[in-house]
N, CA and C atoms as a LAMMPS dump frame, in Angstrom:
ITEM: TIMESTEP
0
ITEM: NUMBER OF ATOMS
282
ITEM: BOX BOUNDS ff ff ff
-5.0000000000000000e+02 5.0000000000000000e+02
-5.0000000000000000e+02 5.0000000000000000e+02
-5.0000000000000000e+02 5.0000000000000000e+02
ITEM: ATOMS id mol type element x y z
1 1 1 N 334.417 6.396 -283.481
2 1 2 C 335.33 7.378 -282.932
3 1 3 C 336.626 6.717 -282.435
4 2 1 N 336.533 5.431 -282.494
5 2 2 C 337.939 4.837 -282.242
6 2 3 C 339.18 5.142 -283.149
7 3 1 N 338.862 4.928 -284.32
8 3 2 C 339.566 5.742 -285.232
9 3 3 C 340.164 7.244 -284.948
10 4 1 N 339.503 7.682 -285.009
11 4 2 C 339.464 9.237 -284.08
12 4 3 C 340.652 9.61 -282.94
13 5 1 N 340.438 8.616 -281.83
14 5 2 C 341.13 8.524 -280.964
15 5 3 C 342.4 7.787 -281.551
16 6 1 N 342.457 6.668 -282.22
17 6 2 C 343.755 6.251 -282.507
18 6 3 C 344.894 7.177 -282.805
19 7 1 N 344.255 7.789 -284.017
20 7 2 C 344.929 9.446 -284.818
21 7 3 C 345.262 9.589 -284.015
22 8 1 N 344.444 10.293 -282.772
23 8 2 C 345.247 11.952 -281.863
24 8 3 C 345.84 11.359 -280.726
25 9 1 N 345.163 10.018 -280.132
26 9 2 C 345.983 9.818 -279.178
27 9 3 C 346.942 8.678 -279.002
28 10 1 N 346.614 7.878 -279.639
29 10 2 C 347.361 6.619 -279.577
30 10 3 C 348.846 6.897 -281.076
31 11 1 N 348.988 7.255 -281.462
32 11 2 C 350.463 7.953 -282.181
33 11 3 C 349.996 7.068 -283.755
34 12 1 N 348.875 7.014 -284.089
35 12 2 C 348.627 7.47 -285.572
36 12 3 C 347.765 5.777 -285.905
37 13 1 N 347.365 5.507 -286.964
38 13 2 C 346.853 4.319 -287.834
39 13 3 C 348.026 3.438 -288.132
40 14 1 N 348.113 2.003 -287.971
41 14 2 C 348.846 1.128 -288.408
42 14 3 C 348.864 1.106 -289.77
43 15 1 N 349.658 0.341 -290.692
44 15 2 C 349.71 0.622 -291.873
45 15 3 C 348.233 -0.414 -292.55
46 16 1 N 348.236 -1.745 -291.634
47 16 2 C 347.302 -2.555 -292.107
48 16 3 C 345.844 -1.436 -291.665
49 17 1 N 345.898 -0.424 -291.113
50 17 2 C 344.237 0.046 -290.823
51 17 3 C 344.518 1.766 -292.001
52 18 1 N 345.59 1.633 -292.518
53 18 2 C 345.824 2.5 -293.388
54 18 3 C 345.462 1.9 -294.784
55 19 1 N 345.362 0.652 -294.723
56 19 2 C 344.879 0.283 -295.945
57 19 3 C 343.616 -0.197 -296.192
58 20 1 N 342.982 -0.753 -295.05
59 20 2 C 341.718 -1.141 -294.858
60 20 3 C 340.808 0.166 -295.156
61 21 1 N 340.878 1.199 -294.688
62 21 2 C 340.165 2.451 -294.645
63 21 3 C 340.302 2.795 -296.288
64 22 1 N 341.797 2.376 -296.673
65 22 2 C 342.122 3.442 -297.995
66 22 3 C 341.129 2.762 -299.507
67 23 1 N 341.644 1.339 -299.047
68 23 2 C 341.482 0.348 -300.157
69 23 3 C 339.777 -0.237 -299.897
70 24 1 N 339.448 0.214 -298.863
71 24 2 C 337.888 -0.912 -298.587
72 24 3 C 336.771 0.344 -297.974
73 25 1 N 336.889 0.224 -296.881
74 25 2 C 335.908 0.884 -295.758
75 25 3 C 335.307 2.166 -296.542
76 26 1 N 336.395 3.235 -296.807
77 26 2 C 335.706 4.306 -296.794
78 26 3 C 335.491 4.491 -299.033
79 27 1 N 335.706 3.758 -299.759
80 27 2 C 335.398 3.521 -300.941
81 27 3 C 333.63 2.445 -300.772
82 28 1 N 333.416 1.418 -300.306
83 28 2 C 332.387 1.097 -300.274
84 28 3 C 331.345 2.152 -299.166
85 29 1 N 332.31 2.672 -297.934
86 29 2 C 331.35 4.233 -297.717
87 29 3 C 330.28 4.49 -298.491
88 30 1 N 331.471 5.328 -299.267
89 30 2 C 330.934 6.283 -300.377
90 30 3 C 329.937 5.18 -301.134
91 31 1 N 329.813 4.333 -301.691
92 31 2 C 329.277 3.918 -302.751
93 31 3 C 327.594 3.587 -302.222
94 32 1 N 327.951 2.797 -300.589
95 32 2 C 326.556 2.189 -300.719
96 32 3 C 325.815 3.704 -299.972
97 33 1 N 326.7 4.909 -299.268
98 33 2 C 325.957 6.293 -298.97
99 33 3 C 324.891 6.927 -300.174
100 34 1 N 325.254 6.191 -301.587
101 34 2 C 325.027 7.031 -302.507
102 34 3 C 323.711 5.859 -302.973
103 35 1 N 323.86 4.373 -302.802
104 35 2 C 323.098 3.247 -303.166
105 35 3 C 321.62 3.935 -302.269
106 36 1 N 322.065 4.647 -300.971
107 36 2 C 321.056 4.606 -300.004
108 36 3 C 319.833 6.372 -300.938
109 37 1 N 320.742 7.327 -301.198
110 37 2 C 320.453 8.41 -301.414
111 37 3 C 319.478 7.946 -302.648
112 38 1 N 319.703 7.649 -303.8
113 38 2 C 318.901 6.515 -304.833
114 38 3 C 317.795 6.496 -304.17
115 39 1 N 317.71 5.41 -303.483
116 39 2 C 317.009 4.722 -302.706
117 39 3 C 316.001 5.328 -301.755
118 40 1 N 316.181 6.348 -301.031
119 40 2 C 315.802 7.224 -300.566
120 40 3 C 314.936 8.326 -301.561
121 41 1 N 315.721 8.727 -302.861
122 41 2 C 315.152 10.218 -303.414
123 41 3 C 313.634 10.209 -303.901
124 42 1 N 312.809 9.332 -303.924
125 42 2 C 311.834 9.569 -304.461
126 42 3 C 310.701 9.445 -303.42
127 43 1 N 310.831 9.26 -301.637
128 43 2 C 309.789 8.874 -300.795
129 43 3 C 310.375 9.816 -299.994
130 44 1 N 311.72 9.735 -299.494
131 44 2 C 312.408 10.378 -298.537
132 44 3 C 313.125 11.85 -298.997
133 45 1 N 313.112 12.788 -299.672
134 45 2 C 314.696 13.477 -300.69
135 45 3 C 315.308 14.218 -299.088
136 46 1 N 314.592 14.288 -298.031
137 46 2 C 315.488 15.248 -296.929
138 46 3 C 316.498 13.263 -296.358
139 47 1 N 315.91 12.508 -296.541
140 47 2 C 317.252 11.341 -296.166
141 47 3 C 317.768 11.498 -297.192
142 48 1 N 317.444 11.628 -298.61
143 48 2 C 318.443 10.989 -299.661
144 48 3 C 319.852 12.437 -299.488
145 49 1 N 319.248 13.72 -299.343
146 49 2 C 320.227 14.592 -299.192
147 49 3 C 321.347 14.237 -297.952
148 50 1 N 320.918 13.856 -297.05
149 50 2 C 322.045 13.357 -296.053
150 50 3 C 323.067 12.547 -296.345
151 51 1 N 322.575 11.498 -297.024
152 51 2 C 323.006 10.464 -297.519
153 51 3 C 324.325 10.926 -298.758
154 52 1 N 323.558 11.797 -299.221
155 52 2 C 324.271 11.907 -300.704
156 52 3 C 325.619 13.06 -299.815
157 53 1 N 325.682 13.904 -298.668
158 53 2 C 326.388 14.808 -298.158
159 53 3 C 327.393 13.514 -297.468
160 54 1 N 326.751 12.44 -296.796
161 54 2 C 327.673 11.402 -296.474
162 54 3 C 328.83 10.599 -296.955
163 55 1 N 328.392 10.744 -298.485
164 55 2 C 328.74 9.778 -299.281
165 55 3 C 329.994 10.933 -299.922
166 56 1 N 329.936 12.118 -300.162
167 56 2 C 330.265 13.647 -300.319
168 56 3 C 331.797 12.962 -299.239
169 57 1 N 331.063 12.968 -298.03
170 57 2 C 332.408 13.079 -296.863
171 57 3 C 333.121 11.897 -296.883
172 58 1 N 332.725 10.564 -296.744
173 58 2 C 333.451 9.805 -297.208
174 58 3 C 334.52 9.975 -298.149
175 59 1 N 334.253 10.43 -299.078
176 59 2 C 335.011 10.306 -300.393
177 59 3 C 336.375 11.589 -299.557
178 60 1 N 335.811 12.159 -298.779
179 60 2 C 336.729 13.411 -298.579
180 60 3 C 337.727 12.491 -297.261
181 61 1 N 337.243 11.829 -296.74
182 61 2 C 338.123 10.764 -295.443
183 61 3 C 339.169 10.28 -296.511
184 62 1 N 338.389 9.427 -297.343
185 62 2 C 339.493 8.738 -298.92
186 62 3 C 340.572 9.506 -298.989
187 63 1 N 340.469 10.661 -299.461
188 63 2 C 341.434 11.548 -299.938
189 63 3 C 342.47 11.755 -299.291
190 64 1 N 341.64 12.404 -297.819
191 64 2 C 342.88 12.41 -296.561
192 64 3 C 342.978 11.517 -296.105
193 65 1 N 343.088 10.118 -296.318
194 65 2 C 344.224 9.147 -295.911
195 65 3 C 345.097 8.347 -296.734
196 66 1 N 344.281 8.909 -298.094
197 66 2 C 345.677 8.436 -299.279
198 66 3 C 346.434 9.743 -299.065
199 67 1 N 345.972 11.15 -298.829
200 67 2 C 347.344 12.006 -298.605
201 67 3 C 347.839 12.093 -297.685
202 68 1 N 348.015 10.72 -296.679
203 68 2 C 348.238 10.907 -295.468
204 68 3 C 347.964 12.245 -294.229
205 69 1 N 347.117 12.104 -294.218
206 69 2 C 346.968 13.673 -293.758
207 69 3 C 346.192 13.487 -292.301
208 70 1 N 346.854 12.69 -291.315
209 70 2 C 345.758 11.952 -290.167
210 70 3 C 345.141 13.479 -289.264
211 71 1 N 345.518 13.758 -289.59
212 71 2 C 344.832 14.945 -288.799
213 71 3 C 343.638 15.475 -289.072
214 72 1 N 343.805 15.649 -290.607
215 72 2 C 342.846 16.678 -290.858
216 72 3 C 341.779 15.377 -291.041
217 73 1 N 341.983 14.221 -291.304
218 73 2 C 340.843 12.672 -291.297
219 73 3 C 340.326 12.582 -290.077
220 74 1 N 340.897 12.811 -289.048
221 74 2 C 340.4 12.878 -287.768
222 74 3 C 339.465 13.778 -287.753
223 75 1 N 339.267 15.22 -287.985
224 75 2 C 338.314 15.919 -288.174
225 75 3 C 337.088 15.616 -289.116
226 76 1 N 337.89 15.165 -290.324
227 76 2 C 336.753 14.372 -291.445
228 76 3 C 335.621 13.792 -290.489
229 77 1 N 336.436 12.439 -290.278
230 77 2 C 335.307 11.904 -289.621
231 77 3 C 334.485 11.944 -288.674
232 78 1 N 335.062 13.067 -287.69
233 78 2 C 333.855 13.69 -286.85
234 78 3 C 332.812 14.357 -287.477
235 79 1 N 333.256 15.026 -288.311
236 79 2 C 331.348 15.649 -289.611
237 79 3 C 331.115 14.12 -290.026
238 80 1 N 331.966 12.812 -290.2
239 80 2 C 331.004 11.748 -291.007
240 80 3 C 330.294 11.248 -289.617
241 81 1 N 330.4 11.283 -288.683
242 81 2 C 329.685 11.048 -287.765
243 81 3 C 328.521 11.537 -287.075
244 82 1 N 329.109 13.078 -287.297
245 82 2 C 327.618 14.259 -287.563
246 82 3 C 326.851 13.789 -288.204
247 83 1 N 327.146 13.635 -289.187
248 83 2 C 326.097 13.623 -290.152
249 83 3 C 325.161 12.209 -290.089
250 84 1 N 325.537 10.899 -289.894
251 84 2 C 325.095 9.745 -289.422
252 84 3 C 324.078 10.078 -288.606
253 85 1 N 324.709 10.712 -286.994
254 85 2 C 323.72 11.324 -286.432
255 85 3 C 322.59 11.897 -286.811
256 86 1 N 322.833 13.011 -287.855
257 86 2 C 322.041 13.892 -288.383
258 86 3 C 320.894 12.821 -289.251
259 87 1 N 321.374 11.969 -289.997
260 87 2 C 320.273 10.788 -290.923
261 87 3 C 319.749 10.068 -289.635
262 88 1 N 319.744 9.47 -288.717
263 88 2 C 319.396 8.555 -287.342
264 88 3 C 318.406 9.361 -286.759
265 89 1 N 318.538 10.825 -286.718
266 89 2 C 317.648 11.667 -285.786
267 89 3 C 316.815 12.044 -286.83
268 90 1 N 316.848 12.323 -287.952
269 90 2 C 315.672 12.517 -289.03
270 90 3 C 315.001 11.295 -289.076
271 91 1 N 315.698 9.996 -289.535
272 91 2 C 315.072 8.758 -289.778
273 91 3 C 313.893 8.552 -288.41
274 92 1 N 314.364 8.913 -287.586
275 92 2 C 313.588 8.262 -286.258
276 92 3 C 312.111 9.379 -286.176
277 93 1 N 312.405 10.496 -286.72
278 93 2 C 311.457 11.637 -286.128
279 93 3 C 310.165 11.39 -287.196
280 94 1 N 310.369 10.42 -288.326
281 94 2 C 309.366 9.716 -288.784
282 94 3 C 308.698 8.724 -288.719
């Protein structure tokens, strides 16, 4: 949520954390969200569905910060954080 806070309160992402997110973070996101869903679908499919909705939002953070769009990424990533939550509190209740 630091991210989060940077956006709304601190007056936006540096360009070097505009590229880290664009070019790295939220592209390997997506990839290993989806390595996990795999991984998951044949013991777990209620984790692999989280996973695969994670990997879903990631890709949607991607989008809005190559279209510069810090606002609406700020919201992004509060559902990618939901949803983390949401896999952590399933994972554990087994």
């Amino acid at each position: 949520m630091r991210v989060v806070k940077r956006i709304e309160e601190e007056g936006g992402l540096t360009p070097a954390e505009v590229g880290h997110l664009s070019y790295f973070a939220f592209q390997l996101g997506a990839r290993r969200a989806m390595d996990f869903a795999v991984f998951f679908s044949k013991h777990a499919p209620e984790l692999a569905v989280i996973k695969e909705r994670q990997a879903k939002q990631f890709g949607r953070c991607h989008t809005l910060i190559v279209e510069k769009n810090e606002q609406e990424l700020a919201n992004a990533m509060r559902v990618l954080a939901d949803i983390e939550e949401e896999f952590c509190q399933v994972l554990c209740a087994k």
